[in-house]
Backbone bond lengths (Angstrom), bond angles and torsions (degrees), N, CA, C in turn:
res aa  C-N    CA-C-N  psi(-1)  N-CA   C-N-CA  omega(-1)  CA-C   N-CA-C  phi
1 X - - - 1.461 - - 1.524 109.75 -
2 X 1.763 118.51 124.41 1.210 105.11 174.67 1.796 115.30 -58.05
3 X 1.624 104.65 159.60 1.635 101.56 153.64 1.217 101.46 -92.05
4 X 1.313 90.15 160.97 1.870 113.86 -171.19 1.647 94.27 -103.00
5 X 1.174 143.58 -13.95 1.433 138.63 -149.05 1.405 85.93 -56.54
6 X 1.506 120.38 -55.52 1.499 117.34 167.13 1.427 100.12 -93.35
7 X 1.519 102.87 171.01 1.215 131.05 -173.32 1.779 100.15 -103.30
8 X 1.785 115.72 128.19 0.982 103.37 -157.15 1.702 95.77 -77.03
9 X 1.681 107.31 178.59 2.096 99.87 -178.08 1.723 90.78 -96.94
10 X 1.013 133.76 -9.54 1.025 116.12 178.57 1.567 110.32 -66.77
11 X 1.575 123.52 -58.64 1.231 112.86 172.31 1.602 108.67 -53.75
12 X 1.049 147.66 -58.26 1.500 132.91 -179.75 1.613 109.31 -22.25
13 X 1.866 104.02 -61.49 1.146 110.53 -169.56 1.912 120.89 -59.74
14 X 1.443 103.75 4.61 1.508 107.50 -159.12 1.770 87.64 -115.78
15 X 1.514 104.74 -58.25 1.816 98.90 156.67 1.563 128.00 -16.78
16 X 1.391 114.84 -56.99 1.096 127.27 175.81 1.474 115.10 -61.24
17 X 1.243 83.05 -56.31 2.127 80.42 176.36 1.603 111.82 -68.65
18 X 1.037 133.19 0.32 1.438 132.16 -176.20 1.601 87.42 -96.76
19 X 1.272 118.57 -65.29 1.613 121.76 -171.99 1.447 110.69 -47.13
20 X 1.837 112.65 -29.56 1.657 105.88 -169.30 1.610 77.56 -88.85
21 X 1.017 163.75 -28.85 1.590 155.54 -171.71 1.169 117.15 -71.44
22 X 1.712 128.64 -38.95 1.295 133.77 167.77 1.960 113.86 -55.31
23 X 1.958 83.79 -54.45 1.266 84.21 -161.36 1.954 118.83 -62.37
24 X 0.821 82.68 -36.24 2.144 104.16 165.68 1.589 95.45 -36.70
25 X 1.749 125.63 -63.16 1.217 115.80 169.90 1.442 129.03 -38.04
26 X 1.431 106.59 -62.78 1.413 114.60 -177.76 1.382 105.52 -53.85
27 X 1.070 129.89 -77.15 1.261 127.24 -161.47 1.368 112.72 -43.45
28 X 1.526 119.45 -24.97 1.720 104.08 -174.24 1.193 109.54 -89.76
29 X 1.681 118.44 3.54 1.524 108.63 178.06 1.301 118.79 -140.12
30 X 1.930 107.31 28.63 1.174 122.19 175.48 1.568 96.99 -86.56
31 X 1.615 93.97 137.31 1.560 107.30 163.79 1.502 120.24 87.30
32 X 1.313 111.59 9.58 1.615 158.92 -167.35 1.100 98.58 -92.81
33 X 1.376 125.08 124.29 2.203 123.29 141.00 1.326 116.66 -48.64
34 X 1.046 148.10 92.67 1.424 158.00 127.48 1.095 125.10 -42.76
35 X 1.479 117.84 123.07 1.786 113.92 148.46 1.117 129.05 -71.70
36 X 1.634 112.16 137.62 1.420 135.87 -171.59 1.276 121.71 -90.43
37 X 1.388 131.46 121.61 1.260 132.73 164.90 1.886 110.50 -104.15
38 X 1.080 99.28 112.09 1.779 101.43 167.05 1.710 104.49 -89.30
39 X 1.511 99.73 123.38 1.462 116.56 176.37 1.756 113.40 -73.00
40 X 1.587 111.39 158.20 1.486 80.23 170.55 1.702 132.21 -80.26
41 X 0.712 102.81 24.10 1.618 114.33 175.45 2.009 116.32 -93.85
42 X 1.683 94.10 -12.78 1.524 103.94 165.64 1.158 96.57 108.42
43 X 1.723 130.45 -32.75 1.362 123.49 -165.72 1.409 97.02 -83.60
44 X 2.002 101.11 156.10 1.129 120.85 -169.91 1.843 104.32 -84.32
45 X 1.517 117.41 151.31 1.801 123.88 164.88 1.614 104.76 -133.81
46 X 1.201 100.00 134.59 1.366 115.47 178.45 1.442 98.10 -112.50
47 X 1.501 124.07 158.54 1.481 130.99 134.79 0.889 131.70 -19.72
48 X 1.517 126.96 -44.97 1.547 126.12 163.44 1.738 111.77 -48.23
49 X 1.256 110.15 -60.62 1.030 124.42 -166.52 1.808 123.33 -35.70
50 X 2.083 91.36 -44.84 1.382 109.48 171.23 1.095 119.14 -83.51
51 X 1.401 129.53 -47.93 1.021 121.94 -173.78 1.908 125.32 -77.50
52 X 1.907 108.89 -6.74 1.404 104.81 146.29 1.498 102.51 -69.85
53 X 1.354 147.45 -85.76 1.083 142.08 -157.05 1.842 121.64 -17.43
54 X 1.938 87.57 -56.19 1.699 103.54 -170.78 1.971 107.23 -58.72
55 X 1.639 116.10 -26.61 1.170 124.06 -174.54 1.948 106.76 -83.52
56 X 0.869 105.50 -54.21 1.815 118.94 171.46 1.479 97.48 -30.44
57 X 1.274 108.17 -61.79 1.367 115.89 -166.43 1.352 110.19 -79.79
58 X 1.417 137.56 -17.93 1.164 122.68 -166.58 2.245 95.07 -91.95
59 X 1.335 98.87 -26.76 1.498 102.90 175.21 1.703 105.59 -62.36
60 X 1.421 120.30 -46.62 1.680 108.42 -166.55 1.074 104.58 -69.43
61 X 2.012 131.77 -35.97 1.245 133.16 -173.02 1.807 99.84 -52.49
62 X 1.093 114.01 -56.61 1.116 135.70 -142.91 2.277 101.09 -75.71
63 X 1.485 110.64 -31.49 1.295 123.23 176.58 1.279 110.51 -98.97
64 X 1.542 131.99 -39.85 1.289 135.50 -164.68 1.837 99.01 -139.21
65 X 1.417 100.71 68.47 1.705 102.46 -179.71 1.433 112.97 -45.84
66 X 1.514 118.96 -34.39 1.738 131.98 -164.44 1.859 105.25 -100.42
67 X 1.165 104.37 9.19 1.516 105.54 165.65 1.701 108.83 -92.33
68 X 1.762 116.40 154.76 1.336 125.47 155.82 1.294 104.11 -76.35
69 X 1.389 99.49 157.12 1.968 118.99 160.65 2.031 92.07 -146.35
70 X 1.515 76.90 126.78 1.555 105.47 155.10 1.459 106.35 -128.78
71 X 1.568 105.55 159.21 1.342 121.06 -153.23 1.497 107.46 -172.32
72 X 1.727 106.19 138.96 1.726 113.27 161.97 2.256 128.93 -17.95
73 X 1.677 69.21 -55.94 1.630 72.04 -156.92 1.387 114.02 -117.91
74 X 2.021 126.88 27.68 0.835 110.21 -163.15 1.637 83.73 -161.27
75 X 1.860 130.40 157.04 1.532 95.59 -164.92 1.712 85.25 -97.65
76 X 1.493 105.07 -164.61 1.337 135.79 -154.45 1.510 95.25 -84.76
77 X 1.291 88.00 142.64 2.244 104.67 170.26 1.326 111.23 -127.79
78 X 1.359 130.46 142.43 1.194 138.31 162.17 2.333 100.05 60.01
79 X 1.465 118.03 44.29 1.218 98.86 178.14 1.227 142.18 -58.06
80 X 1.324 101.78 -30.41 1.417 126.20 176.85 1.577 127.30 -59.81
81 X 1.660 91.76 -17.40 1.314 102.21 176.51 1.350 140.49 -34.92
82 X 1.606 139.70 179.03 1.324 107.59 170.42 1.555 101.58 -108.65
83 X 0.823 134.10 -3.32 1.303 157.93 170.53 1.969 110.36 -101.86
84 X 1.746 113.40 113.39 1.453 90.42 174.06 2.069 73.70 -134.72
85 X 1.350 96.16 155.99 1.264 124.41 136.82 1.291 155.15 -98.58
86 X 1.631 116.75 119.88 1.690 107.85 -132.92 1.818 82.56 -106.03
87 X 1.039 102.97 138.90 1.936 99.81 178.92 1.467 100.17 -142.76
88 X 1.727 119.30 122.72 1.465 153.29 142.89 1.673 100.35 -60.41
89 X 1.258 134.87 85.63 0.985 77.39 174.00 2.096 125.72 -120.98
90 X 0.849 86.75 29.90 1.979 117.41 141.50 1.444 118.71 -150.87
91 X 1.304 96.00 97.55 1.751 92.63 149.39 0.992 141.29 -101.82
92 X 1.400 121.67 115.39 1.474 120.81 -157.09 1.515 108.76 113.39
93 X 1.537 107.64 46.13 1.520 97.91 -172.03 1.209 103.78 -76.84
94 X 1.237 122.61 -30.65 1.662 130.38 176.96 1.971 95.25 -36.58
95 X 1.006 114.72 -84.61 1.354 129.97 178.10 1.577 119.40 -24.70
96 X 1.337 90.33 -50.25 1.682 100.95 169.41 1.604 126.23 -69.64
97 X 1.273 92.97 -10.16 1.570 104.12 -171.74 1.809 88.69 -82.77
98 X 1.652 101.48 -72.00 1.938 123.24 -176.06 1.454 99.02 -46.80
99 X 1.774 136.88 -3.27 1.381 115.89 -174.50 1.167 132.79 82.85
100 X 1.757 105.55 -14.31 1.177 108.33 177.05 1.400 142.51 -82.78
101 X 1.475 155.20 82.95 1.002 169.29 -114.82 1.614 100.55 -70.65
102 X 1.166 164.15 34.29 1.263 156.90 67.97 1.231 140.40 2.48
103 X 1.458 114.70 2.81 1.680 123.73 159.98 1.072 127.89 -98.82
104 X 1.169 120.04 -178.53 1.561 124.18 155.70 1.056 143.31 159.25
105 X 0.994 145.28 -126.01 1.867 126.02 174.66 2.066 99.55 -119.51
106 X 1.343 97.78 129.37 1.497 92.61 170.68 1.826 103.38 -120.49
107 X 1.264 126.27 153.96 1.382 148.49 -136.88 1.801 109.10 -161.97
108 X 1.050 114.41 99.47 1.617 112.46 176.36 1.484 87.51 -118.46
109 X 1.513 114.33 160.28 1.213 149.87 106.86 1.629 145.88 -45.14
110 X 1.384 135.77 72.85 1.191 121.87 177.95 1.416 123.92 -99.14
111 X 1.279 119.12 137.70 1.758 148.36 -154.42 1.230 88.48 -112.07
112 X 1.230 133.69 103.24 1.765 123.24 153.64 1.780 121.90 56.56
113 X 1.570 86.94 23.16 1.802 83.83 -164.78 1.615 115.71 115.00
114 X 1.216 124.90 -28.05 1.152 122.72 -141.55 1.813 94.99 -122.13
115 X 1.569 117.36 115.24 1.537 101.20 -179.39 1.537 116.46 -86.37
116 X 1.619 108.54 129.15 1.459 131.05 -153.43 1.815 99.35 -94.57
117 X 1.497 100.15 -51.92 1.693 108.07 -174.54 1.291 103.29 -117.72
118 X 1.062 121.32 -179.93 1.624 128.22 170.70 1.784 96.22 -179.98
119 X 1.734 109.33 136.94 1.322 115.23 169.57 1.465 108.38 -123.82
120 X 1.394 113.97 157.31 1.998 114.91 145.76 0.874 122.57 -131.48
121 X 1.228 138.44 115.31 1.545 127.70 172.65 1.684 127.47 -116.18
122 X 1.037 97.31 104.79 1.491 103.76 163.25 1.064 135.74 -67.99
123 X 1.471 126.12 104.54 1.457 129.22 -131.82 2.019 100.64 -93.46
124 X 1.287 96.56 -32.36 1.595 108.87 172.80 1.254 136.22 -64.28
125 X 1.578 131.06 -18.93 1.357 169.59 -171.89 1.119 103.59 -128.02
126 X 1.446 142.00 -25.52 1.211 143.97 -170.37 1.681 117.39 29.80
127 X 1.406 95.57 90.39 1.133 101.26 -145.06 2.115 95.12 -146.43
128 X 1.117 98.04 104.13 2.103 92.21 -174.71 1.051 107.13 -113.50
129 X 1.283 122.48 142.14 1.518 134.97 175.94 1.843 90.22 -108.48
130 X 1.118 122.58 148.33 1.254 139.69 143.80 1.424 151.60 -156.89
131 X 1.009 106.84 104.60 2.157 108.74 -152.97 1.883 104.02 -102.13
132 X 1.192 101.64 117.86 1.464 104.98 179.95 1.889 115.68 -116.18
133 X 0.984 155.33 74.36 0.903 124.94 154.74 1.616 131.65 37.47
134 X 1.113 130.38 91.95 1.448 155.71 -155.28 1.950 102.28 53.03
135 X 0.877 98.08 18.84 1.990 89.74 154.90 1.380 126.97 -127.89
136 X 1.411 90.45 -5.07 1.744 93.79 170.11 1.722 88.19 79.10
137 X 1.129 103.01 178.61 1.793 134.70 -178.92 1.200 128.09 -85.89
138 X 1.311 141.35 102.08 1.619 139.40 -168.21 1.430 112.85 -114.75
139 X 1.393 109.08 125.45 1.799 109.81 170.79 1.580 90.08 -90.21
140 X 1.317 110.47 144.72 1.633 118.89 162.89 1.935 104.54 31.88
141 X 1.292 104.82 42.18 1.603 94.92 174.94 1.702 117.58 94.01
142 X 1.058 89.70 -18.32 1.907 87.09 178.47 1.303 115.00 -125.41
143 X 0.942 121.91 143.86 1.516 152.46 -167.57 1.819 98.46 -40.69
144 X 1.607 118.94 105.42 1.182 99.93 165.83 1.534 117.36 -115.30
145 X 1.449 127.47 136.11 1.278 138.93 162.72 1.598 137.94 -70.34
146 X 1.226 128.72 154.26 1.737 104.83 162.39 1.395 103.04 -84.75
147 X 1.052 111.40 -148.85 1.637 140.47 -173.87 1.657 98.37 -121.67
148 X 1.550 104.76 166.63 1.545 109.14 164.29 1.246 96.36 -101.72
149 X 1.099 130.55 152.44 1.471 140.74 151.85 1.505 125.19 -139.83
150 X 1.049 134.28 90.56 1.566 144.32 -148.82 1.574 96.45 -69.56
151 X 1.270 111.77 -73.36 1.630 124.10 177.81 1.114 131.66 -90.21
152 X 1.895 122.98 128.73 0.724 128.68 -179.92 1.708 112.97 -45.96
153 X 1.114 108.66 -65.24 1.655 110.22 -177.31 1.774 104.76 -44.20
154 X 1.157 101.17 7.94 1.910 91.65 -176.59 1.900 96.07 -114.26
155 X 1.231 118.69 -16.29 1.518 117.32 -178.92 1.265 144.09 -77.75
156 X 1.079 126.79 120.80 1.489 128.70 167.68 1.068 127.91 -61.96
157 X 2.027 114.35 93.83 1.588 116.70 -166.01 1.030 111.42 -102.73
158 X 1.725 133.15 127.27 1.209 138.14 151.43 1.715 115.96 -74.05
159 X 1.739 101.34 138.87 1.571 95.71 178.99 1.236 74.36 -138.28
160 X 1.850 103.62 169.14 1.922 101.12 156.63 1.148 131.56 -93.11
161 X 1.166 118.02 165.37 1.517 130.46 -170.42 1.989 109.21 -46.54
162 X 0.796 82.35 157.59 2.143 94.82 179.41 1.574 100.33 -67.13
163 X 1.422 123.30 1.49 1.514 111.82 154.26 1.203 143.62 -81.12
164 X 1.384 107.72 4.32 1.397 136.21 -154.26 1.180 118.55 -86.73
165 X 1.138 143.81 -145.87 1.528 148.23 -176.37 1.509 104.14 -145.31
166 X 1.292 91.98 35.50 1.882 86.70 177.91 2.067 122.68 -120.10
167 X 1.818 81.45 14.07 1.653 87.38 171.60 1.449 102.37 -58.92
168 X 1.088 161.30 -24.62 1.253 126.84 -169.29 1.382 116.88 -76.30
169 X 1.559 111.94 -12.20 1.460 121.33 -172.15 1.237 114.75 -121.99
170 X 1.248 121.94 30.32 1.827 129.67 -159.82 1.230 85.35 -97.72
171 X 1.284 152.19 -36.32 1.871 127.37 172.15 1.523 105.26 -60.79
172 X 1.491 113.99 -36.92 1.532 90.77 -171.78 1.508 122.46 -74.99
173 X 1.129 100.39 -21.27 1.851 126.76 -168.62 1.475 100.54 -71.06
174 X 1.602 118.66 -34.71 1.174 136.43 -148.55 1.815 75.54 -76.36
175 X 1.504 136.41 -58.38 1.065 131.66 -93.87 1.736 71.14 -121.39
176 X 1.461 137.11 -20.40 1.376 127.75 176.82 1.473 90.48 -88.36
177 X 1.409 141.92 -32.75 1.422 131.56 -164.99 1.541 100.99 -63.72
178 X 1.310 117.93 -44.04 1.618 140.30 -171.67 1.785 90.80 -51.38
179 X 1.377 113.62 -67.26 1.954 124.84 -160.12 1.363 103.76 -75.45
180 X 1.398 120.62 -14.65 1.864 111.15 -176.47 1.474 93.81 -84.76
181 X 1.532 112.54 -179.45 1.656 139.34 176.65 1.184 101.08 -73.07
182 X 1.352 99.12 -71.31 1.845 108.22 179.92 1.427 142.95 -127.11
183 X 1.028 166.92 142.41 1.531 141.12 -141.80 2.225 84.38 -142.39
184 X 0.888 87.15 152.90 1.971 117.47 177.77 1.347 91.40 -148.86
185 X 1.710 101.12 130.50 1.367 109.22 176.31 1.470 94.77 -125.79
186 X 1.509 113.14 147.73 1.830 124.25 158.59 1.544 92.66 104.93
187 X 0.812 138.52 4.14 1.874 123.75 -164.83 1.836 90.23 -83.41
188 X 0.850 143.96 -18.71 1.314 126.03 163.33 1.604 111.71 96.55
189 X 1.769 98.40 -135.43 1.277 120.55 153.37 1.559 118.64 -51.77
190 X 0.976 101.57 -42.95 1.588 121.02 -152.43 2.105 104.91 -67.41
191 X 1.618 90.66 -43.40 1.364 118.14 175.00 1.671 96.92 -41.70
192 X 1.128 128.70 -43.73 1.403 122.04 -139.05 2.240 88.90 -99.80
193 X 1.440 110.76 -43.62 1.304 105.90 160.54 1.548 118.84 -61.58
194 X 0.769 121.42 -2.22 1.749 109.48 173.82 1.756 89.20 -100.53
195 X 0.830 106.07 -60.92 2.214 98.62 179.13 1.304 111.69 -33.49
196 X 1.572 104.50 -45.78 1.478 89.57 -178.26 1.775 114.61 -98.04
197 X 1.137 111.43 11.65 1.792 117.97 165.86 1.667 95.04 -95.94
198 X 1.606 131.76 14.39 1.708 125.18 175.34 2.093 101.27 62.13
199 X 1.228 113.94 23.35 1.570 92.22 177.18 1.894 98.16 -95.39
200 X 1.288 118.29 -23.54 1.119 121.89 -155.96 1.733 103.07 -129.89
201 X 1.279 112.30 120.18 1.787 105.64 -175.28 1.627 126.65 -77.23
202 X 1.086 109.09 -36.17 1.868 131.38 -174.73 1.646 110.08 -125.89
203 X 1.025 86.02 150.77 1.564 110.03 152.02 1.816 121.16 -150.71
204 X 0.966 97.45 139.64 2.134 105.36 166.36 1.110 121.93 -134.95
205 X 1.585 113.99 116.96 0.802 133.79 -179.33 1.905 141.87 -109.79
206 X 1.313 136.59 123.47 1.164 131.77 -171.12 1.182 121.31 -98.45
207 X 1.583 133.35 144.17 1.256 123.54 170.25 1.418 134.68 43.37
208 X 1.505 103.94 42.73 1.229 126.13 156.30 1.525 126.92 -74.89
209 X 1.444 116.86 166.27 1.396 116.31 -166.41 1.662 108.16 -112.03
210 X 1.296 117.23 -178.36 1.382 96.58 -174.17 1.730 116.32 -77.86
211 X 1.673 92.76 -28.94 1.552 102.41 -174.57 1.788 103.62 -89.95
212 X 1.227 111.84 13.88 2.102 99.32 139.05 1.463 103.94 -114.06
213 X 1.521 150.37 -0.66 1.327 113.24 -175.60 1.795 96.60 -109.31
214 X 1.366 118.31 -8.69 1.651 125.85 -159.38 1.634 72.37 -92.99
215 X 0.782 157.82 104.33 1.541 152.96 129.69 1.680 98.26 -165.60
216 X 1.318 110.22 -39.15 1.580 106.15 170.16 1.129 134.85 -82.56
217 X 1.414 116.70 -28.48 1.650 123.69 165.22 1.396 110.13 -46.67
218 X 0.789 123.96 -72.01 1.996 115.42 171.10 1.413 123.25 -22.32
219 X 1.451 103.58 -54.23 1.613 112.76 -161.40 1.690 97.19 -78.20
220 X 1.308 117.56 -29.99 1.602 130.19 177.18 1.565 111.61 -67.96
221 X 1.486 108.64 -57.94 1.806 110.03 -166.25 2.498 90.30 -80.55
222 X 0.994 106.58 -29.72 1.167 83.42 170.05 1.290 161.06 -109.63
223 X 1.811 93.02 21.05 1.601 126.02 148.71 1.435 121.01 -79.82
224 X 1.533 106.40 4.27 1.556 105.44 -167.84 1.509 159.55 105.54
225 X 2.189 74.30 2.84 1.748 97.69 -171.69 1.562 89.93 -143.21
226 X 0.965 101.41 -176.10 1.860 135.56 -132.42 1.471 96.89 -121.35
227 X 1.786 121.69 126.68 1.371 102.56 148.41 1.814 89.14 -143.92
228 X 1.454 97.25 160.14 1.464 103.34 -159.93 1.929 77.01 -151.72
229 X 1.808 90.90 167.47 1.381 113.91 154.06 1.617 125.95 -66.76
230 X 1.193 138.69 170.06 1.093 126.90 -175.58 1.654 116.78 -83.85
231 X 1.726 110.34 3.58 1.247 112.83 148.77 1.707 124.67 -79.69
232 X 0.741 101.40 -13.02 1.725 102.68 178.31 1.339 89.97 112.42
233 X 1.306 149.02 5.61 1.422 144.85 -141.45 1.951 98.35 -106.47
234 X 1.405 124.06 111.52 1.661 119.30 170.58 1.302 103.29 -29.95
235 X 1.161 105.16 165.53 1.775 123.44 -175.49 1.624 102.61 -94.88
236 X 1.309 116.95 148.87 1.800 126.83 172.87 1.514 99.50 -148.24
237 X 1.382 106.10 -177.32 1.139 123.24 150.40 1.483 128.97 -46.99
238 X 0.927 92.69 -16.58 1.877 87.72 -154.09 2.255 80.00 -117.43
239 X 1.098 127.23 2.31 1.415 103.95 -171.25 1.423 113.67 -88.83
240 X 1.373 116.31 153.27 1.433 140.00 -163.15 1.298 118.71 -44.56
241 X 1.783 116.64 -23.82 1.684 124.48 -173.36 1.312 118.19 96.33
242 X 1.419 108.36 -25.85 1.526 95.89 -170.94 1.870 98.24 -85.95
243 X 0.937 111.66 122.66 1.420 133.44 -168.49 1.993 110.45 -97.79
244 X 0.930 125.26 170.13 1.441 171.94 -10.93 1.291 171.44 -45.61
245 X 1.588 84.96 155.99 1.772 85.52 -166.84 1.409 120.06 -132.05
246 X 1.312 119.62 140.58 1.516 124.19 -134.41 2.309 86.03 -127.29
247 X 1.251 97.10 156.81 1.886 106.53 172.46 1.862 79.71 -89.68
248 X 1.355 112.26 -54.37 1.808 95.08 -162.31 2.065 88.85 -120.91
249 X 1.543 73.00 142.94 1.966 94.88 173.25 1.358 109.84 -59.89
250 X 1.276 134.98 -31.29 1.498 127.12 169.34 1.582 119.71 -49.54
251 X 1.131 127.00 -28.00 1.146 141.74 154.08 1.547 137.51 -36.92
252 X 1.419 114.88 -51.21 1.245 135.38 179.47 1.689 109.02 -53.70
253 X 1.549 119.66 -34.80 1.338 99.14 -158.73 1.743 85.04 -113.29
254 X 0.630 106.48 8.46 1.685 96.86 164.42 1.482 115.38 -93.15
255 X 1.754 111.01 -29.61 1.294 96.24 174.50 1.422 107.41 -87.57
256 X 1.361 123.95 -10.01 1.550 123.14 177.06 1.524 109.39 -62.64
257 X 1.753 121.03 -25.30 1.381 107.46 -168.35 1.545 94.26 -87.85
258 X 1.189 144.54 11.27 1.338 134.24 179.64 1.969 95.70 -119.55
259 X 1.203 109.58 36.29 1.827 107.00 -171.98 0.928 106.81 -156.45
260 X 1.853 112.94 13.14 1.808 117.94 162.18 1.588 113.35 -60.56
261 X 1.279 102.98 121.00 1.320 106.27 163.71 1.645 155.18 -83.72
């Protein structure tokens, strides 16, 4: 059995080929008329959406027969596994629909529970985040870092747009948007690769699923920053969604005292 203490490069190297396989999708049907399916949860699914998913999955079956895959739009195989693969595979279909380059494919790795890798790639910007466990975090191949940022009143916070699923928590959200420098709303996926390239300090997030925040915890804790539940609690499978994630850990409990519930 490999150890996971590192993350082996072969899976990195297979990450990558899943991300150059998604993104090949997107691009041939970005900017396209599509039919819309609204789920009952309100969010929109396109064809793209499934048919990256149905391909992702037919590659891990096909390389790692004895691995799990869980996924958006399709249910779970082999969970128990010791090996799962976590696949987004559009987030931000809203975005993808409006043209706007804020989506993209997200990709975890799970070890026993524990997320080892995580990718995003935005196939339009061409643009990859990838954080593995003993390699640290790479935009497009090079080494990406956060920033320090000591004080909240000094940070650049991304939240999402008022389309979101985060009315139940919009007083508290309201109340870190109020104490940061500056707030960017809607960047998505994308939001979480600029935190960990240091352009952007925070993000908070509500009612997320496991397969959008298990693909970013990697690319976040291994540029150098922190993302936790809004208890201070590490991220798993099994955590609640409401997210943040900080370039520096000093951060976290200052925005936690404005996210008592």
């Amino acid at each position: 059995m490999i150890s996971l203490k590192d993350c082996s490069e072969e899976f990195v190297k297979f990450a990558n080929r899943l991300a150059d396989t998604a993104g090949e999708i997107h691009r041939r049907h970005f900017g396209k008329t599509l039919e819309v399916e609204i789920k009952p949860d309100g969010s929109p699914v396109t064809p793209v959406d499934r048919e990256t998913e149905r391909v992702l999955r037919k590659l891990i079956e096909q390389t790692y027969p004895d691995h799990g895959i869980t996924g958006e739009e399709y249910p779970p195989v082999q969970e128990d596994a010791e090996f799962v693969w976590v696949l987004d595979p559009l987030d931000g279909t809203k975005s993808f629909l409006a043209g706007i380059p804020t989506f993209g494919v997200l990709i975890a790795l799970v070890h026993e529970g524990r997320f080892v890798l995580g990718a995003v790639d935005q196939p339009i910007l061409r643009d990859r985040w990838i954080g593995a466990d003993g390699h640290g975090t790479t935009r497009n191949g090079t080494p990406a870092r956060t920033r320090s940022c000591v004080s909240l009143a000094e940070a650049v916070l991304c939240v999402a747009g008022p389309d979101t699923r985060t009315e139940p928590y919009d007083d508290q959200i309201a109340k870190v948007r109020r104490a940061a420098r500056w707030v960017r709303y809607g960047a998505g996926c994308y939001g979480y690769g600029l935190l960990a390239s240091g352009f952007v300090d925070l993000l908070v997030d509500a009612s997320l699923h496991n397969h959008d925040f298990g693909p970013l915890e990697p690319i976040v804790r291994n540029a150098g920053g922190v993302a936790t539940d809004w208890d201070g609690r590490a991220l798993s499978m099994d955590s609640s969604g409401d997210i943040i994630a900080a370039g520096d850990a000093r951060l976290i409990e200052q925005v936690r005292a404005h996210l008592e519930r």
